[in-house]
C-alpha positions as CSV (number, residue, x, y, z in Angstrom):
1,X,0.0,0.0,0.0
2,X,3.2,2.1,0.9
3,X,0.9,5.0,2.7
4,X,1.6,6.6,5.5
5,X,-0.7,7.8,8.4
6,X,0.2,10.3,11.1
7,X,-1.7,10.0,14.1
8,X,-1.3,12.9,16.9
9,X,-3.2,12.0,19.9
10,X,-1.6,12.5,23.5
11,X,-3.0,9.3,24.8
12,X,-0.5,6.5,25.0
13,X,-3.4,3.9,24.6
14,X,-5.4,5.7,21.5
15,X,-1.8,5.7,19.8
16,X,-1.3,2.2,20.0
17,X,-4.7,1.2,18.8
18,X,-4.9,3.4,16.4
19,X,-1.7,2.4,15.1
20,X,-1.9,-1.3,15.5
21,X,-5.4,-1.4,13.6
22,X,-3.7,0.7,10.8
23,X,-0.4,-1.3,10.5
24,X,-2.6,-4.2,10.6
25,X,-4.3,-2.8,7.7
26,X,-0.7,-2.4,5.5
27,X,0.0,1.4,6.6
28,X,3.7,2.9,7.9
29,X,2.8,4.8,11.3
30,X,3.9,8.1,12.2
31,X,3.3,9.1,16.2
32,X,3.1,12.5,17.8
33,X,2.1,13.0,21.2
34,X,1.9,16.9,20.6
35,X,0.6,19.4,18.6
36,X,4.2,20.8,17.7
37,X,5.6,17.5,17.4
38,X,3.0,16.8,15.1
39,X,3.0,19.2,12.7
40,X,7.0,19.1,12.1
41,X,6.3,15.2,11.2
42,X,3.7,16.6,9.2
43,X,5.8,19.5,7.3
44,X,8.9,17.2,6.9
45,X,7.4,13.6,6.3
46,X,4.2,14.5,4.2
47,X,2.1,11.8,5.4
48,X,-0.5,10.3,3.2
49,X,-3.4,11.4,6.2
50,X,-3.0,12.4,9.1
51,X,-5.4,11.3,12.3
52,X,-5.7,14.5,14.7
53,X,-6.7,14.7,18.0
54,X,-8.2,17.9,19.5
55,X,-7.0,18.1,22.7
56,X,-3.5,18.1,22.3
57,X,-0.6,19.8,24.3
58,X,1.3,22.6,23.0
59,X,-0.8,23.5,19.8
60,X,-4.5,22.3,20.1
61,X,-5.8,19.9,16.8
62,X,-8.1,22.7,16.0
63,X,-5.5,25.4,15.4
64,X,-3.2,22.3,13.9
65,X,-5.6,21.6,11.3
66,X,-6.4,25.7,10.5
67,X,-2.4,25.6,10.3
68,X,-2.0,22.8,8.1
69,X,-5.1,23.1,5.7
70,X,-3.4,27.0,5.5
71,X,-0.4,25.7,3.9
72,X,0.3,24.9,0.3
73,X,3.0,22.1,1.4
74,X,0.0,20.5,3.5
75,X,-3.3,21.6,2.6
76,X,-4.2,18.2,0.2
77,X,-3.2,15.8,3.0
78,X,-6.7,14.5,4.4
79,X,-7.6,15.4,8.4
80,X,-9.7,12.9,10.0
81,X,-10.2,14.4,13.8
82,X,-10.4,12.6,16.4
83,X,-13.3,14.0,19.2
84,X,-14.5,13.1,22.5
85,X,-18.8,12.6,22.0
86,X,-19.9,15.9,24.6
87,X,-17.5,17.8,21.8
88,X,-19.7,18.7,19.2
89,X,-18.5,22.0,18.9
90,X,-15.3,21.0,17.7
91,X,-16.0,18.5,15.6
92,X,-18.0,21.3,14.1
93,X,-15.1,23.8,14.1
94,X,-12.8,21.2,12.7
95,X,-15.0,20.8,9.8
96,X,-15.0,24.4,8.9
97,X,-11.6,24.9,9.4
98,X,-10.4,22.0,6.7
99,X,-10.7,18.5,8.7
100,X,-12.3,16.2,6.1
101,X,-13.6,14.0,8.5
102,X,-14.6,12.7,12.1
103,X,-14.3,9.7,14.2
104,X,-16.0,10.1,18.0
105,X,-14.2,8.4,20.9
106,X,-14.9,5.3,21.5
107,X,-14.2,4.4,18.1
108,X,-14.5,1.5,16.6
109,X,-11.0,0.6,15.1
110,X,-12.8,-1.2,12.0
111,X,-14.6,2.4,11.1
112,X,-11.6,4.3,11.1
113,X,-9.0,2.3,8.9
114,X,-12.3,2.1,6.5
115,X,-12.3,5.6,6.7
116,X,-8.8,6.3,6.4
117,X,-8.9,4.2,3.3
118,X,-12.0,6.3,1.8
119,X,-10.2,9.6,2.4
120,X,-6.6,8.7,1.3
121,X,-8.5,7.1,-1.9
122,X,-10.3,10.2,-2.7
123,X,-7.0,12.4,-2.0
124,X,-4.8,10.2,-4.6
125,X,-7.6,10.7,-7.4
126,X,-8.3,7.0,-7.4
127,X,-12.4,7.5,-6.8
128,X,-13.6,7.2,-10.5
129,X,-14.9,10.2,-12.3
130,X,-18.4,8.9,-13.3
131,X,-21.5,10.0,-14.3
132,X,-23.2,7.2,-12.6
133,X,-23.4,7.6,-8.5
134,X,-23.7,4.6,-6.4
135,X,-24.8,3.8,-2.5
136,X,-25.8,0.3,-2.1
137,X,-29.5,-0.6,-4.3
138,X,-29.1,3.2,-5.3
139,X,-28.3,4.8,-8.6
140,X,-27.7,8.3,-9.7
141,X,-27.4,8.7,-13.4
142,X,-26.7,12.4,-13.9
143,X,-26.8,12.2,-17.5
144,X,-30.0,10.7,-17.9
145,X,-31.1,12.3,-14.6
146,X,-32.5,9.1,-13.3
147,X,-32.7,7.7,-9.9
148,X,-33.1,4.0,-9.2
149,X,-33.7,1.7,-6.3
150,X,-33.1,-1.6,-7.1
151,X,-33.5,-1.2,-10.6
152,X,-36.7,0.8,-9.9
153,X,-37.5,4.4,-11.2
154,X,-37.5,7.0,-8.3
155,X,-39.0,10.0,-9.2
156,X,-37.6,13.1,-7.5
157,X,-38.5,16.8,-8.3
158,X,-34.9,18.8,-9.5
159,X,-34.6,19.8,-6.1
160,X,-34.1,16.7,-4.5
161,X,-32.2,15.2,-7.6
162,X,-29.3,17.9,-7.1
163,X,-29.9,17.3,-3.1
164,X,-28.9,13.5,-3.6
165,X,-26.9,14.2,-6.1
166,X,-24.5,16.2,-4.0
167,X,-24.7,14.3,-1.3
168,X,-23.7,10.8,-3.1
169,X,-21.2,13.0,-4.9
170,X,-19.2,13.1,-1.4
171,X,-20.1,10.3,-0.2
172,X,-18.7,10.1,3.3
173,X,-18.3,13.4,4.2
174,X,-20.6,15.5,6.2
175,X,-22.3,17.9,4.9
176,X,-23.6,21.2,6.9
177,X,-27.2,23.0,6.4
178,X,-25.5,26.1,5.3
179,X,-23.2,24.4,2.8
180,X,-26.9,22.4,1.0
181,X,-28.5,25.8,1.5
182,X,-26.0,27.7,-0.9
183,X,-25.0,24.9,-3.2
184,X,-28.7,23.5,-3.9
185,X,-30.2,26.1,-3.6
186,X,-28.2,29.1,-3.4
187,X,-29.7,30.9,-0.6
188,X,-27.7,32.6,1.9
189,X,-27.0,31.0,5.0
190,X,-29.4,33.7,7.1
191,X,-32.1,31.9,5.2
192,X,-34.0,28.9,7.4
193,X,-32.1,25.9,7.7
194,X,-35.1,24.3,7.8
195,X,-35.9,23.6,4.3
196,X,-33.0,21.4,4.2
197,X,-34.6,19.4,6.7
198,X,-38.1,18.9,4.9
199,X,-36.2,18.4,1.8
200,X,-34.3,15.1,3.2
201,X,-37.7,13.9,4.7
202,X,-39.0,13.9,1.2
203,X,-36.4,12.3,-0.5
204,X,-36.0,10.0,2.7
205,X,-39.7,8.4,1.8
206,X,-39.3,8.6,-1.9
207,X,-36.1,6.1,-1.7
208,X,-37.7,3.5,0.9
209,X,-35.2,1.2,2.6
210,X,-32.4,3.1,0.5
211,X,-33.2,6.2,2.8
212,X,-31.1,4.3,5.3
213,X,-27.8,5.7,3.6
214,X,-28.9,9.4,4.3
215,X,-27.6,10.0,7.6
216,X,-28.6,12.5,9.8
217,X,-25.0,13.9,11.5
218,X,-27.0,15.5,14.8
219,X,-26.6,19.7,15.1
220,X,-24.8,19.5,12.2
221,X,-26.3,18.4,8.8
222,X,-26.3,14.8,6.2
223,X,-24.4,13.1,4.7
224,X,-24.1,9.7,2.5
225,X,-23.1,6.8,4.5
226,X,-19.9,4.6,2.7
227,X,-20.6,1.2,1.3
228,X,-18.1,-1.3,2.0
């Protein structure tokens, strides 16, 4: 596989999980057990991703991430943060200041190399460039604008199609109220939130059992859940 992952936690057992499950899983292991430690490994070695814990000593994860997303040597090296469950504030923080990803503590190992492999995939350009969208049963054919279940017609409203669309699009990554609002439908973000909302109950009941790979990322916004 010949990638590398960095992980910068502080906690002598998350760094040896973490990096047993990934070494298990064919990558070289980087450690840092602080923030300034980390982002030299990070500027000299170049790691293929990088696993970043917020609370870190010396230089939080948050202003780690703003750091390396800010520079050109660093900014297309993937961030998947690492968050304790009562920290929703920083997961959302992380998210708008580059991290492409999340994992909550307690993790499950299994999740995170999965997700590792997703974003480290879609960072070396190795997701194909297709017209044709896939989660599961579902299919998104942009250029016939059709949506199947199954092999059964869906029929969504333009709305929804470039909703899903979008969503499948990045599939895995979370996607905030505000950032639907202005790409679908290119209100500004004072406008209600809410009409995201109603928008994924629709297309939530129009897709059946396929709903199940719309998930709802609590006080934050959607996103497409990963088939493996």
């Amino acid at each position: 596989m010949n990638h590398s992952v960095l992980i910068a936690d502080d906690e002598e057992d998350v760094l040896k999980l973490v990096g047993s499950s990934l070494r298990g899983a064919g990558f070289k292991i980087m450690e840092a057990q602080g923030g300034s430690e980390a982002l030299e490994k990070a500027l000299d070695q170049r790691p293929s991703l990088i696993v970043l814990d917020v609370m870190l000593p010396e230089l939080s994860g948050l202003e780690l991430c703003r750091m390396l997303k800010g520079d050109t040597r660093t900014r297309h090296i993937p961030i998947i943060m690492l968050t304790a469950k009562a920290q929703e504030i920083d997961r959302v923080v992380g998210l708008e200041l580059g991290a492409d990803d999340y994992v909550t503590k307690p993790f499950s190992p299994r999740e995170l190399v999965l997700r590792v492999k997703s974003q480290i995939r879609r960072s070396q350009g190795n997701d194909e460039p297709t017209d044709t969208l896939r989660a599961g049963d579902l299919v998104l054919d942009r250029l016939r604008h059709s949506v199947t279940v199954k092999g059964k017609a869906v029929l969504l409203t333009a709305t929804e199609f470039k909703l899903l669309s979008l969503l499948m699009e990045r599939s895995g990554r979370v996607q905030t109220r505000d950032v639907l609002l202005n790409e679908v439908w290119g209100y500004d973000v004072a406008i209600q939130s809410r009409t995201v909302d109603i928008h994924v109950r629709r297309l939530r009941e129009k897709l059946g059992r396929a709903s199940d790979c719309i998930e709802t990322v609590r006080g934050f916004g959607y996103r497409i859940a990963e088939v493996h």
